[in-house]
LOMI-312013 format. One record per residue (C-alpha): residue number from 1; residue in three letters; chain; x, y, z. Coordinates in Angstrom, 2 decimals. Example, Ala and Ser with C-alpha at 12.3 -4.5 7.8 and 13.67 -1.06 7.14 Angstrom:
2
+--------+--------+-------+---------+---------+---------+
| dodren | drenba | lotor |       u |       v |       w |
+--------+--------+-------+---------+---------+---------+
|      1 |    ala |     A |   12.30 |   -4.50 |    7.80 |
|      2 |    ser |     A |   13.67 |   -1.06 |    7.14 |
+--------+--------+-------+---------+---------+---------+
END
This chain:
270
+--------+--------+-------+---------+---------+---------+
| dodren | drenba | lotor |       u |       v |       w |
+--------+--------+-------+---------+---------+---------+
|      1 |    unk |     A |   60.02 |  -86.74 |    7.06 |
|      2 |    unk |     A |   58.21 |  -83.98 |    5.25 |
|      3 |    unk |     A |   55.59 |  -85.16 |    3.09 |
|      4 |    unk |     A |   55.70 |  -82.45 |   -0.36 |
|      5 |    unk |     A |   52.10 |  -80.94 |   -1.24 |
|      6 |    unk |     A |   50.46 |  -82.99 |   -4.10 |
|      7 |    unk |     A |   51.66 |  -80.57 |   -7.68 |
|      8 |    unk |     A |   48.32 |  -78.00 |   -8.87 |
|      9 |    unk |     A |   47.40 |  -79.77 |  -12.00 |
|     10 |    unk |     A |   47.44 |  -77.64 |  -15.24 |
|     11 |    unk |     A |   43.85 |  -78.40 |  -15.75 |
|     12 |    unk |     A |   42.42 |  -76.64 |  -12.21 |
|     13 |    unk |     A |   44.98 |  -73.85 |  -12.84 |
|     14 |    unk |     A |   43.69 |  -72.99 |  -16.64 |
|     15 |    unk |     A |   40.34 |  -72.59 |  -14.89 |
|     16 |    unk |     A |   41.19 |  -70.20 |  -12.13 |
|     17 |    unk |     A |   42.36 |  -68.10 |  -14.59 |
|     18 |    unk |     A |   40.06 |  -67.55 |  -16.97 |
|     19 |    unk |     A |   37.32 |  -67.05 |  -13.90 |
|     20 |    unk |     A |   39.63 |  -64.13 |  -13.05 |
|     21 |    unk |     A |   39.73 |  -62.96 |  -16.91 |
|     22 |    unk |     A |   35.85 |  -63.67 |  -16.80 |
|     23 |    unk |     A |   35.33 |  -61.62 |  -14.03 |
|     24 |    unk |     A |   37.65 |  -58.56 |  -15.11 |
|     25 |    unk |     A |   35.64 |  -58.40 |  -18.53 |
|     26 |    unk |     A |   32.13 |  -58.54 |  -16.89 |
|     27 |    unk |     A |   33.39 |  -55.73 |  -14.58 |
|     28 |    unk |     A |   34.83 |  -53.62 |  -17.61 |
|     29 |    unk |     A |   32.27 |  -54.34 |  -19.95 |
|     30 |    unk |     A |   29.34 |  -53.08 |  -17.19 |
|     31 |    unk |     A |   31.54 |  -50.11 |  -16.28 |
|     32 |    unk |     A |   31.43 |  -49.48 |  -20.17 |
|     33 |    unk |     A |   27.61 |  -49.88 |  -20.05 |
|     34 |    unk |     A |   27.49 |  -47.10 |  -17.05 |
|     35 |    unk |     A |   29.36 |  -44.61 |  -18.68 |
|     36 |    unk |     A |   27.43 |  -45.19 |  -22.09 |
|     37 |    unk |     A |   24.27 |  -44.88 |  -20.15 |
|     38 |    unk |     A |   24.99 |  -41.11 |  -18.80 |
|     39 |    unk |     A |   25.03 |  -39.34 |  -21.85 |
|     40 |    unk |     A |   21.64 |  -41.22 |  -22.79 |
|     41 |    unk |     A |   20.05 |  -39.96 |  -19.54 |
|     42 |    unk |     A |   21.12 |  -36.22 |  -19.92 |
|     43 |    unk |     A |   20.26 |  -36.51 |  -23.06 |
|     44 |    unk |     A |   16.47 |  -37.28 |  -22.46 |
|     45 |    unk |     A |   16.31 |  -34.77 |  -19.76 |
|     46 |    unk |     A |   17.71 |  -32.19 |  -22.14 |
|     47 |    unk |     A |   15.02 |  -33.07 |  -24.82 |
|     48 |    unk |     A |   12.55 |  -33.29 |  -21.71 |
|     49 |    unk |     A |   13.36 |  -30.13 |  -20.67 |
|     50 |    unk |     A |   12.95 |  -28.63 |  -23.93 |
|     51 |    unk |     A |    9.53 |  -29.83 |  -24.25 |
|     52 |    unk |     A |    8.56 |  -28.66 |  -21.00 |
|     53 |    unk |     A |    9.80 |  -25.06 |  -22.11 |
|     54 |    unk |     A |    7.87 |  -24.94 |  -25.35 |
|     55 |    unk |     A |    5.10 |  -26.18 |  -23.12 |
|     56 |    unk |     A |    5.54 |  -23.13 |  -20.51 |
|     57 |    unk |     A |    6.54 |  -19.95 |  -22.87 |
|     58 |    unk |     A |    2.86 |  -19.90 |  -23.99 |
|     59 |    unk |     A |    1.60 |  -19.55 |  -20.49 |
|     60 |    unk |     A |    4.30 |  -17.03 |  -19.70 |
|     61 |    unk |     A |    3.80 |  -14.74 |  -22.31 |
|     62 |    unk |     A |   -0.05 |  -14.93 |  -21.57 |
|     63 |    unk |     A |    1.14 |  -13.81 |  -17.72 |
|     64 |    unk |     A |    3.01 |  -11.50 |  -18.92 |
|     65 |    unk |     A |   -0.15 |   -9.34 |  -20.57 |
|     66 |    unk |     A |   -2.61 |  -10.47 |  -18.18 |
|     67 |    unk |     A |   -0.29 |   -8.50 |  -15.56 |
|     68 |    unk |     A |    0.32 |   -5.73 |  -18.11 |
|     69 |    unk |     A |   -3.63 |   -5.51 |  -18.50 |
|     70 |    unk |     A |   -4.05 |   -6.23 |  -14.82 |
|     71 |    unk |     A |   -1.50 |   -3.17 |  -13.67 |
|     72 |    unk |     A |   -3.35 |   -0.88 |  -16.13 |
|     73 |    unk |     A |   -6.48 |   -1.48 |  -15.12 |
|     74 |    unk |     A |   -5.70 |   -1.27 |  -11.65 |
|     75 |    unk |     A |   -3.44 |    2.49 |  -12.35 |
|     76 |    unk |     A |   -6.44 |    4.01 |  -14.63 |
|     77 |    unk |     A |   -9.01 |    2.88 |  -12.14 |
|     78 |    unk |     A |   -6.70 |    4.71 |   -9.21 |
|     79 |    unk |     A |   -6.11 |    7.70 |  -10.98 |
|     80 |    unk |     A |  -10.37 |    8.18 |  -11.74 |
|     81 |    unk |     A |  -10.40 |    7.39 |   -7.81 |
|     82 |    unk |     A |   -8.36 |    9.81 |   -6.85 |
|     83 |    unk |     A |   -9.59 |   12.21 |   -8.77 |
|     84 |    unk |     A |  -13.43 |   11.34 |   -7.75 |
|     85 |    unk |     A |  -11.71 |   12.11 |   -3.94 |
|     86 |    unk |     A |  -11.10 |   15.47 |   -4.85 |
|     87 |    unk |     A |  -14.00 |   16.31 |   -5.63 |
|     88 |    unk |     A |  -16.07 |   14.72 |   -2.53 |
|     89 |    unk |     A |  -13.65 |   16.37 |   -0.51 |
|     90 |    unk |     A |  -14.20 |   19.44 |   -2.21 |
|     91 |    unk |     A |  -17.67 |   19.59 |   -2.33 |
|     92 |    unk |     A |  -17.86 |   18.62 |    1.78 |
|     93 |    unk |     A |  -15.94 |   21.58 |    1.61 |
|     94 |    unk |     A |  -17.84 |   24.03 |    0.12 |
|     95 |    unk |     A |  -20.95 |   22.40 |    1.16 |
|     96 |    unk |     A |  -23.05 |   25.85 |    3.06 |
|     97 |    unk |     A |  -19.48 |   27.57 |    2.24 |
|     98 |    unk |     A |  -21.57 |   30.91 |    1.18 |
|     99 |    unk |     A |  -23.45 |   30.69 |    4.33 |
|    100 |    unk |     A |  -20.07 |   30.07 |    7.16 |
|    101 |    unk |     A |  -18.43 |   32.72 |    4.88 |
|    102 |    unk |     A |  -20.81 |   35.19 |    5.40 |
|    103 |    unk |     A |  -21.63 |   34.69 |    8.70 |
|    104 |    unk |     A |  -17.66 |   34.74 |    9.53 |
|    105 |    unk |     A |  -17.55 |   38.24 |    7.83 |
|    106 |    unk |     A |  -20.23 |   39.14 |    9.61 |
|    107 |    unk |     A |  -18.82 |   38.73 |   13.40 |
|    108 |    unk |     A |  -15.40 |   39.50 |   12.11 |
|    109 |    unk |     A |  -16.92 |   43.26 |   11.07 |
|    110 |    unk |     A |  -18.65 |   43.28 |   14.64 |
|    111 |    unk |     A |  -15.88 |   42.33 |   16.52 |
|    112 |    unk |     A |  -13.64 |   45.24 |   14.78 |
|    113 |    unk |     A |  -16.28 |   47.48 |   14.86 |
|    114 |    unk |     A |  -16.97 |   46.86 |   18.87 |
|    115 |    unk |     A |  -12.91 |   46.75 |   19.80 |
|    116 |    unk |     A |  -12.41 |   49.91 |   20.95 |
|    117 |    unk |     A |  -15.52 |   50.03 |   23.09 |
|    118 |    unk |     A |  -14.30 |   46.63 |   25.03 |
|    119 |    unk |     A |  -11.10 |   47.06 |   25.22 |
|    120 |    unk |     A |  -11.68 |   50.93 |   26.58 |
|    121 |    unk |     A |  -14.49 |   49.07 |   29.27 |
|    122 |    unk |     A |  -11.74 |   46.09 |   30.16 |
|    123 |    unk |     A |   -8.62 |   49.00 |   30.61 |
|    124 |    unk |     A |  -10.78 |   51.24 |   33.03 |
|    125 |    unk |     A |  -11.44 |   48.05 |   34.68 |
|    126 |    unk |     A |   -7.90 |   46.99 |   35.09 |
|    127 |    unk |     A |   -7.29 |   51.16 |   36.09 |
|    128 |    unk |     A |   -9.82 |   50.70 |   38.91 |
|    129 |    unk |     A |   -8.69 |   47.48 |   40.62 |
|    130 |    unk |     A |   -4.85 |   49.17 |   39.82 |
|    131 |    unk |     A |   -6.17 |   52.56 |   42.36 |
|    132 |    unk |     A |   -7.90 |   50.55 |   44.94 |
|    133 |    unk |     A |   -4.44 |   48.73 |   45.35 |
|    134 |    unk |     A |   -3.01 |   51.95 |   45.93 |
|    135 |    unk |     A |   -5.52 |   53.67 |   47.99 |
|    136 |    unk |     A |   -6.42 |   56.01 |   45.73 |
|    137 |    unk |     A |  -10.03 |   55.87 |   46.21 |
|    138 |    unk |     A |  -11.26 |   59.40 |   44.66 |
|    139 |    unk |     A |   -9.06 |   57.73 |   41.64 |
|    140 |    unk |     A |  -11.00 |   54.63 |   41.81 |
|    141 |    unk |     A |  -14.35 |   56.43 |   41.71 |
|    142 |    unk |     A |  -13.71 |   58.87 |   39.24 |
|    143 |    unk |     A |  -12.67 |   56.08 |   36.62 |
|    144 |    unk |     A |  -15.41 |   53.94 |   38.05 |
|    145 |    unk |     A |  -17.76 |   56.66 |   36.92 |
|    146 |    unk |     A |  -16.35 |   56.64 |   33.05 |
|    147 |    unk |     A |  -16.56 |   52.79 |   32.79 |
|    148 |    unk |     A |  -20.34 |   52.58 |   34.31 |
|    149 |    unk |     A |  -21.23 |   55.06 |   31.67 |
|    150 |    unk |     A |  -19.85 |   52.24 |   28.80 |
|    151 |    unk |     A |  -21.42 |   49.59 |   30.84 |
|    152 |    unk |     A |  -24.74 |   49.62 |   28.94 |
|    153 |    unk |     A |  -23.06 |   49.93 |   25.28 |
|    154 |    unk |     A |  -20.68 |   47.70 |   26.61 |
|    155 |    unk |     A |  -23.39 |   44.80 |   27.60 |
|    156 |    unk |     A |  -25.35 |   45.51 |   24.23 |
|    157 |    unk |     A |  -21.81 |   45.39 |   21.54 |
|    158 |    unk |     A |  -20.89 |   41.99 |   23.66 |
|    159 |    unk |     A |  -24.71 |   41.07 |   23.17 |
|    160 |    unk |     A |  -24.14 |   41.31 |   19.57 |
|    161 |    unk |     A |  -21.19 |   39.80 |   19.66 |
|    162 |    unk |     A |  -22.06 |   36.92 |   21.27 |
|    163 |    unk |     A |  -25.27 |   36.52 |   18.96 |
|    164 |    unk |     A |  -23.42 |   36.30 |   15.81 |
|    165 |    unk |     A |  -21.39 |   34.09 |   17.28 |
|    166 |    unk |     A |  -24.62 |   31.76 |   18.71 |
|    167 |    unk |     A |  -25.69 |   31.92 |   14.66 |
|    168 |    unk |     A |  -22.30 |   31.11 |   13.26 |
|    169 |    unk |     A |  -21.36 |   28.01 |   15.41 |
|    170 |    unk |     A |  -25.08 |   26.55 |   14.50 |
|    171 |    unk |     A |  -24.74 |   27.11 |   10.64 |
|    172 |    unk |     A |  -21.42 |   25.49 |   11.65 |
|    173 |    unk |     A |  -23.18 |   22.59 |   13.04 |
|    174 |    unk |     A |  -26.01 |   22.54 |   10.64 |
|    175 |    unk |     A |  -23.21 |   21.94 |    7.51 |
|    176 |    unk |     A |  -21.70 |   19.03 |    9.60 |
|    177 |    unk |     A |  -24.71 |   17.45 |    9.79 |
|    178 |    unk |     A |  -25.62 |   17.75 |    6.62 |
|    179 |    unk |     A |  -22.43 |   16.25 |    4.91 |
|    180 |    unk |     A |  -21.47 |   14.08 |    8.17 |
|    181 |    unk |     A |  -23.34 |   10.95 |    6.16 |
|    182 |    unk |     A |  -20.55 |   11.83 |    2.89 |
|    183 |    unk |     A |  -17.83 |   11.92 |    5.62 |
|    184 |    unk |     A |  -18.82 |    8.82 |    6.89 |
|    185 |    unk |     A |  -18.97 |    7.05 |    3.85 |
|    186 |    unk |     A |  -15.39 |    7.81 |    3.33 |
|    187 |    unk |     A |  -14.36 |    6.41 |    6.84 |
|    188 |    unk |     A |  -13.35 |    2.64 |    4.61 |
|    189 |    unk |     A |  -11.25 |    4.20 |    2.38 |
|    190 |    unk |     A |   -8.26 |    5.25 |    4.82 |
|    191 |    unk |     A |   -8.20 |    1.34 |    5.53 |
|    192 |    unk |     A |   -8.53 |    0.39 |    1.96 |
|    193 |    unk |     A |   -5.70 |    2.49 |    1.24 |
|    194 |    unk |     A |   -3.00 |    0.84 |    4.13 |
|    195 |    unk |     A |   -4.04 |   -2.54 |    2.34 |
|    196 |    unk |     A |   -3.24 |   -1.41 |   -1.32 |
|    197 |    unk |     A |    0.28 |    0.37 |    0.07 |
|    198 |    unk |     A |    0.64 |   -3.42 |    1.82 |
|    199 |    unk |     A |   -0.20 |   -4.71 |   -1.58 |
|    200 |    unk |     A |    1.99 |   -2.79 |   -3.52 |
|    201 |    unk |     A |    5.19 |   -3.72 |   -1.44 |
|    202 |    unk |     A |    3.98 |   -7.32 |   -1.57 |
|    203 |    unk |     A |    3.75 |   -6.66 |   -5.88 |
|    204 |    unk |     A |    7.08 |   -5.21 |   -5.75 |
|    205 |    unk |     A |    8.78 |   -8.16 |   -4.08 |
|    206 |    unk |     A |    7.13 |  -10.60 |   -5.97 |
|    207 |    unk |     A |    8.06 |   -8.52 |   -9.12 |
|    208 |    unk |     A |   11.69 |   -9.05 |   -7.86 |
|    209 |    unk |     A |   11.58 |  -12.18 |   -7.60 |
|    210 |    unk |     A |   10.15 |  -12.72 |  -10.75 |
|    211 |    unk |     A |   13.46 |  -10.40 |  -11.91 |
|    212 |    unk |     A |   15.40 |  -12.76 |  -10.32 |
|    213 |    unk |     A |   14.37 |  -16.22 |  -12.56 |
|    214 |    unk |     A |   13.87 |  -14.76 |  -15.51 |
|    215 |    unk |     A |   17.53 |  -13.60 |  -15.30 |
|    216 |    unk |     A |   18.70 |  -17.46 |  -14.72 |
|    217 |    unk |     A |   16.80 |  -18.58 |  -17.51 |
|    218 |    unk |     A |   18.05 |  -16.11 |  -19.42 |
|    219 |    unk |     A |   22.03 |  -17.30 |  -18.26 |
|    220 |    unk |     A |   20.63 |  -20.97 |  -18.84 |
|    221 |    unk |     A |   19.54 |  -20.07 |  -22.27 |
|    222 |    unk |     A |   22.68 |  -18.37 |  -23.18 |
|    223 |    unk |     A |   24.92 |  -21.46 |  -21.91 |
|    224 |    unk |     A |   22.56 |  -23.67 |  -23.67 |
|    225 |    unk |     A |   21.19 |  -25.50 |  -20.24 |
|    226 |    unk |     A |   17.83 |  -26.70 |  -21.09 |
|    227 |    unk |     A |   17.45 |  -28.57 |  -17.73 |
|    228 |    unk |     A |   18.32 |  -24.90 |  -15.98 |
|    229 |    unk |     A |   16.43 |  -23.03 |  -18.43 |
|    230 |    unk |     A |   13.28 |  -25.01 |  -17.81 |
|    231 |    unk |     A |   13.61 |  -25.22 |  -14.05 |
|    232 |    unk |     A |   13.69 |  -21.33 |  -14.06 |
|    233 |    unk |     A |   10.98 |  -20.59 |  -16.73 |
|    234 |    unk |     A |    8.85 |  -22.73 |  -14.41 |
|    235 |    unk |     A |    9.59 |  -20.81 |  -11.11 |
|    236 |    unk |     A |    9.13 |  -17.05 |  -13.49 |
|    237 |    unk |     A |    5.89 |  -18.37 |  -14.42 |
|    238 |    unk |     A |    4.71 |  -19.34 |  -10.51 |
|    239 |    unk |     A |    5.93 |  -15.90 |   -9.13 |
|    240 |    unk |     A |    4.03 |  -14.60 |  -12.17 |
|    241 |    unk |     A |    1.27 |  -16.05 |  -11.36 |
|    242 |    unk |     A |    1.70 |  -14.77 |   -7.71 |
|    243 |    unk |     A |    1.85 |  -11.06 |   -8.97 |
|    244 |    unk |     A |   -1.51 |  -11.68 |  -10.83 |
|    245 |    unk |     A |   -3.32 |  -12.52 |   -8.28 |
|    246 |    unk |     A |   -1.73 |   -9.59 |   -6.22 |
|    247 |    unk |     A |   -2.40 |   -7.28 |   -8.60 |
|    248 |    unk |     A |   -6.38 |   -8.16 |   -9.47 |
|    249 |    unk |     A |   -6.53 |   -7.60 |   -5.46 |
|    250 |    unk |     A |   -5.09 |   -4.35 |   -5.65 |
|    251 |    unk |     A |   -7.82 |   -3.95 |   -8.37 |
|    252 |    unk |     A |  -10.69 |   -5.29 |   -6.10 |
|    253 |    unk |     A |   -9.64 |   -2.64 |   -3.18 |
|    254 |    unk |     A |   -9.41 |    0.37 |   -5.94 |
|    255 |    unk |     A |  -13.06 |   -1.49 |   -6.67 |
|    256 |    unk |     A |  -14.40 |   -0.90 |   -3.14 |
|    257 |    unk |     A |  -13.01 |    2.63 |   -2.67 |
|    258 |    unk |     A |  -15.15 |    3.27 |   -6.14 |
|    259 |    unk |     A |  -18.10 |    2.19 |   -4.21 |
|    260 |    unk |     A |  -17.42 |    4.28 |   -0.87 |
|    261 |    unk |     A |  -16.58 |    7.44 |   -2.99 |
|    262 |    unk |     A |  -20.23 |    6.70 |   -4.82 |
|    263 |    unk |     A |  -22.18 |    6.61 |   -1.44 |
|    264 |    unk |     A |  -20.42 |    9.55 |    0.12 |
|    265 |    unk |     A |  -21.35 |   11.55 |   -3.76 |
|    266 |    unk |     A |  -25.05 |   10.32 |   -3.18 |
|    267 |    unk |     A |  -24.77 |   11.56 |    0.44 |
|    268 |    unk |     A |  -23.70 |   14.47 |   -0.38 |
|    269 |    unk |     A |  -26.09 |   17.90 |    0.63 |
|    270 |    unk |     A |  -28.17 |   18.96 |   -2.18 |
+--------+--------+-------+---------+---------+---------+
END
């Protein structure tokens, strides 16, 4: 004989169910809660971010002239560098320039002036070495005769020659010593310049990126993103930053090649 399961009283069963109603409100009313909260939070990062933009603009239009100021500085002190070069180089130059030019004129005339003589002495050599090859020895003598008869003005035009010469090559070396202590006060500058062309390629990257996050907070302004905008305004202003301090470098190299172009003008012959 089966024995039936005692009935579920109405009491026990009125409870169940309202646990399970109990249970589905809680779970609504927290869902409810969640999705109430979200706008809340965006909305106190938007006003955040806001906040934090009004707090950065004033340092990034401040950046913004100190690089201007900074990259003209920097270009007018270049240019007065350059041109300070010039005339260094120029004045190395010329330095005893009257002196070497004269001089050059000088054995240039003699060596015109004495041409025909050598190169009459060397042929009637060449003629007497050509006769002995043949036998020809009455040939041989005969032009042997004509060249010993140059021999003396010969050896006294290539005496000359070779004086003027002598005299040139030590004026020569008397100007390089005299403006080797200017040249070698320029020796830092072909260094200093590889660094600033460095430096200018690290500027222009920088600059780029720079470009780059100014033109997303730009697209974060237009869409009305404040949380973009300020993320972006905050990276402009670092790479910023990063630019200044390339640029006042660039400035503190033009500032050394100032000082090697003043030593090699106070080196420079009188």
């Amino acid at each position: 004989m089966i024995t039936p399961m005692p009935p579920v009283s109405n009491a026990s069963g009125r409870r169940a169910a309202c646990s399970r109603i109990s249970w589905r409100l809680l779970a609504g009313l927290l869902a409810l809660l969640l999705l109430a909260g979200r706008p809340g939070l965006a909305s106190a990062d938007w006003d955040s971010s806001l906040r934090e933009i009004e707090s950065l603009y004033a340092g990034y239009t401040a950046l913004q002239e100190s690089i201007k100021d900074a990259n003209a500085q920097t270009a007018a002190l270049r240019k007065q560098n350059n041109a300070a070069r010039t005339a260094v180089n120029a004045a190395i130059k010329a330095a005893d320039a009257a002196v070497l030019g004269c001089l050059k004129s000088e054995a240039e005339a003699l060596r015109k002036r004495h041409a025909p003589l050598l190169e009459q002495y060397t042929s009637l050599g060449k003629d007497i070495t050509a006769a002995r090859k043949t036998k020809n020895l009455q040939q041989a003598a005969l032009l042997e005769i004509r060249r010993n008869k140059l021999k003396a003005a010969t050896a006294a035009a290539q005496a000359e020659i070779k004086a003027k010469n002598t005299e040139l090559a030590q004026a020569k070396a008397s100007a390089a010593a005299k403006v080797k202590p200017s040249k070698d006060a320029l020796v830092p500058i072909a260094a200093l310049k590889k660094q600033i062309i460095a430096g200018i390629k690290q500027l222009s990257a920088a600059a780029a990126e720079r470009k780059a996050a100014d033109k997303t907070y730009k697209t974060a302004v237009s869409s009305g993103d404040a949380v973009s905008a300020a993320g972006a305004l905050k990276l402009s202003c670092a790479k910023m930053q990063n630019e200044l301090a390339i640029v006042r470098q660039l400035y503190a190299w033009e500032q050394q090649i100032t000082g090697a172009l003043r030593a090699a003008e106070a080196k420079l012959p009188s």
